[in-house]
Structure formats: structure tokens, C-alpha cells
C-alpha positions as CSV (number, residue, x, y, z in Angstrom):
1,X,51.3,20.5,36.3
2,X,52.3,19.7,32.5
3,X,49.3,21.0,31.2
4,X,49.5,23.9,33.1
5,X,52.7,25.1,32.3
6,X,51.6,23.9,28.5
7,X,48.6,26.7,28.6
8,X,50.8,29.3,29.8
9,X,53.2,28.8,27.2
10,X,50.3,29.0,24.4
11,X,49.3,32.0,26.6
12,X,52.7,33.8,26.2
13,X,53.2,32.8,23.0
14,X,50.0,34.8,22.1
15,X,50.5,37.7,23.7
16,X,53.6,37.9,22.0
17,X,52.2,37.5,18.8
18,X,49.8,40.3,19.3
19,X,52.7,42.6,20.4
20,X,54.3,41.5,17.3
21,X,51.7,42.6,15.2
22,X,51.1,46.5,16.7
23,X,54.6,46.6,16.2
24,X,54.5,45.5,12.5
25,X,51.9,48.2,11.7
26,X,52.8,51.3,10.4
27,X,51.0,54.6,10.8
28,X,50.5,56.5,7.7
29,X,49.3,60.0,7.8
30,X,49.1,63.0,6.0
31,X,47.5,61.6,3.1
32,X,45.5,62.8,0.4
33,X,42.0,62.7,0.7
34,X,42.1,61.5,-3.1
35,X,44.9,58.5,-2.4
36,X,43.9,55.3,-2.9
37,X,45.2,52.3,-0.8
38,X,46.0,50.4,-4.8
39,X,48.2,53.8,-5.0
40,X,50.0,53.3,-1.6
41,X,50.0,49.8,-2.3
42,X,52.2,50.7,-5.6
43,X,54.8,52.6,-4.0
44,X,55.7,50.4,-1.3
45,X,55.7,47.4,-3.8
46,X,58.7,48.9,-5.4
47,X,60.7,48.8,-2.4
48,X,60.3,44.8,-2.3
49,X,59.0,45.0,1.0
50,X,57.7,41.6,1.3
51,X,53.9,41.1,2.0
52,X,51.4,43.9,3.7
53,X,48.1,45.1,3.9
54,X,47.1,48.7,4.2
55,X,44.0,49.9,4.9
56,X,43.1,53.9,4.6
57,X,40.5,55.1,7.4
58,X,37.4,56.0,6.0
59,X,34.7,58.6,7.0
60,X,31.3,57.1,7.3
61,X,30.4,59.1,3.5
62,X,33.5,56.9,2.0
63,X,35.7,59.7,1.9
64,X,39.1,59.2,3.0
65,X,40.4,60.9,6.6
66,X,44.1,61.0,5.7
67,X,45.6,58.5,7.3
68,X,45.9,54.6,7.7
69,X,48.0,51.7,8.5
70,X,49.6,49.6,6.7
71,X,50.5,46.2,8.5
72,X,53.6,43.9,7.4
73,X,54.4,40.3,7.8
74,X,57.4,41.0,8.9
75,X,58.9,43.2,11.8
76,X,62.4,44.1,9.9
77,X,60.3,44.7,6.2
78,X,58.3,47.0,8.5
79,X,61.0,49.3,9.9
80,X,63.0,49.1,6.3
81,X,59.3,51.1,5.4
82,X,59.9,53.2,8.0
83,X,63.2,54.3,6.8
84,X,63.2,54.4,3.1
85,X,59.6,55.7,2.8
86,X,59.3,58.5,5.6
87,X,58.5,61.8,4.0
88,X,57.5,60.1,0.5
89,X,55.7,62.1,-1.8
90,X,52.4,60.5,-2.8
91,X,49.4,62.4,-4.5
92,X,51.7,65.7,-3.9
93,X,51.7,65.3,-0.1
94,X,54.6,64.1,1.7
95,X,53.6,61.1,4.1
96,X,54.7,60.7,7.5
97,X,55.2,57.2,9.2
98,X,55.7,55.6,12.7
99,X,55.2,52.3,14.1
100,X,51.8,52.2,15.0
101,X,50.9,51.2,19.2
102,X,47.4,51.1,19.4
103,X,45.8,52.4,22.8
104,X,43.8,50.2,25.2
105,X,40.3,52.5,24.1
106,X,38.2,52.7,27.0
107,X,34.1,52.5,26.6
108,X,33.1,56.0,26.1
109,X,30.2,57.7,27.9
110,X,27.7,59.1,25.6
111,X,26.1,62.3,27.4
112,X,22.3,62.2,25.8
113,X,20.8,65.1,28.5
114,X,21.6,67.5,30.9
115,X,21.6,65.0,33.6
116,X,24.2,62.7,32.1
117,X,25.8,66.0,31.2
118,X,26.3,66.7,35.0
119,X,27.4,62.9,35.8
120,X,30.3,63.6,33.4
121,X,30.9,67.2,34.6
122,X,31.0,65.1,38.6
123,X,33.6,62.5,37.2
124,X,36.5,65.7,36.3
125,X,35.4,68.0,39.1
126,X,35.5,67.3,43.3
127,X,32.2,69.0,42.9
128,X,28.8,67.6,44.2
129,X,25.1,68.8,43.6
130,X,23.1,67.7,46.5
131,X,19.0,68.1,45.5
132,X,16.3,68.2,48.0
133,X,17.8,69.8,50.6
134,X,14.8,70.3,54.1
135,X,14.2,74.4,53.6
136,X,15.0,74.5,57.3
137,X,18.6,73.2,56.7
138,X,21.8,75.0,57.4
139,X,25.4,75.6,55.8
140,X,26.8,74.6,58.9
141,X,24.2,71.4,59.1
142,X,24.9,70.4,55.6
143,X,28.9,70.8,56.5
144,X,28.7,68.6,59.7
145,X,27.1,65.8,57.3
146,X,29.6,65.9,54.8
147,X,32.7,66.2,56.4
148,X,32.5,62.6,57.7
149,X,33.6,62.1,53.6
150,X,36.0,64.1,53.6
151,X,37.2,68.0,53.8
152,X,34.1,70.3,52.8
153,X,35.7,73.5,51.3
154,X,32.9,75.5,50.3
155,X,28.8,75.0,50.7
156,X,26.9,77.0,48.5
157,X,22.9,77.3,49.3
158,X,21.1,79.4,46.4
159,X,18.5,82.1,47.8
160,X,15.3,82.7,47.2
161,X,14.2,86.3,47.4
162,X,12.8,86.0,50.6
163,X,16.0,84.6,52.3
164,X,15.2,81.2,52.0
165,X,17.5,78.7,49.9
166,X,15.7,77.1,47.3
């Protein structure tokens, strides 16, 4: 049992690094496009902050989106930032700050055609399309077959011309 308890303390002692370090990261925003992260490194160097990194989010032509982060070693130089620096004027725009929490980013669905389109469209509505439907088939049929899922509210059979759904 020693080395088991010994892994979950290396275990916890992780995780608690890593929610040490989202919570030693600042959120910069509202900066100018033309700021430089040597320029934001500059003014937080005269506040003797100890040592950070910053990083400025970049568009994929280099130019600058207006915000970043900047990430501290410590967790007290970080929220000294947070209060002296708030609302600093750099580059003639005054920045704003807040302790940065990043979000668990789920893979995102890339719709390429109509049908992936519609698979989307499914996932937000209670909606379904049901394709190649027998021409002889009723809306009470088509109800009866469902409704072993689940309440049916509505069934909706386009018409042909001639009467007959398509």
C-alpha cells in the first residue's frame, strides 16, 4: 500500500501545481494592436514584480489580437499585478486584468456540408429528419413507430402535387 499512497500523493501534488499555475496567470486585454510584449514586459518590471512571462495572442498574419497573459512565478507577485496595474495606460489604451481560469475546451465539430450542417442543427434541436419514408406510409404510422422513443409532438410529411408525400 506504500507505493500507492506514494503515487497519489505525486498525483495531488500535480494537480495542485497546475491549479497553481491558471491561477498565477493574468489576463491582459484591451491592448494595442501595436504593443509589444518587450513594452508590457517594461512596465511591469518597474513594479519589481519578481519573474514572468507574457505572451501577446497573435493572429495567424502576426498581427496582435489585443490581449494576452502574462504568467508569474509567484501567486502573491501575481495578484500585487492585479492591483497596482489594473487600468494602466500602455500604448494610450488602458489595460484591464484578471486572473486568468482557462476552460476545459471541448473538440469542436467542423461542419464541411450540408449534411454535417444538419448533424449539428440535430445536436441543439429535439428535431429529427427521417429519409426514405414507403410513399404508402401514414402520419399516424410514422407516429405509432416513434412514440416507443418518446412523446411525438408533431409529424410533418411534405406533399407532392398530387397528394402524395415525397
Amino acid at each position: 500500500m506504500g507505493l500507492i499512497e506514494e503515487k497519489q500523493k505525486e498525483i495531488n501534488q500535480e494537480l495542485e501545481e497546475i491549479q497553481d499555475a491558471k491561477s498565477r496567470t493574468l489576463f491582459v486585454k484591451n491592448l494595442n494592436f501595436d504593443t509589444t510584449e518587450e513594452t508590457i514586459k517594461k512596465v511591469f518590471e518597474k513594479e519589481k514584480l519578481g519573474k514572468f512571462t507574457i505572451k501577446i495572442v497573435k493572429k495567424p498574419n502576426k498581427l496582435s489580437s489585443g490581449y494576452g497573459f502574462v504568467e508569474f512565478e509567484l501567486l502573491e507577485n501575481a495578484q500585487k499585478a492585479l492591483k497596482k496595474l489594473q487600468h494602466k495606460i500602455i500604448d494610450g489604451h488602458a489595460i484591464q486584468l484578471s486572473i486568468s481560469n482557462p476552460v476545459k475546451e471541448e473538440p469542436k465539430k467542423k461542419a464541411t456540408n450540408k449534411r454535417s450542417l444538419n448533424k449539428l442543427d440535430a445536436e441543439a434541436t429535439p428535431k429529427i429528419i427521417v429519409r426514405n419514408v414507403a410513399f404508402e406510409a401514414t402520419v399516424k404510422e410514422i407516429r405509432d413507430l416513434f412514440k416507443t422513443f418518446g412523446e411525438v409532438k408533431t409529424v410533418r410529411m411534405p406533399k407532392k402535387i398530387n397528394g402524395q408525400h415525397r
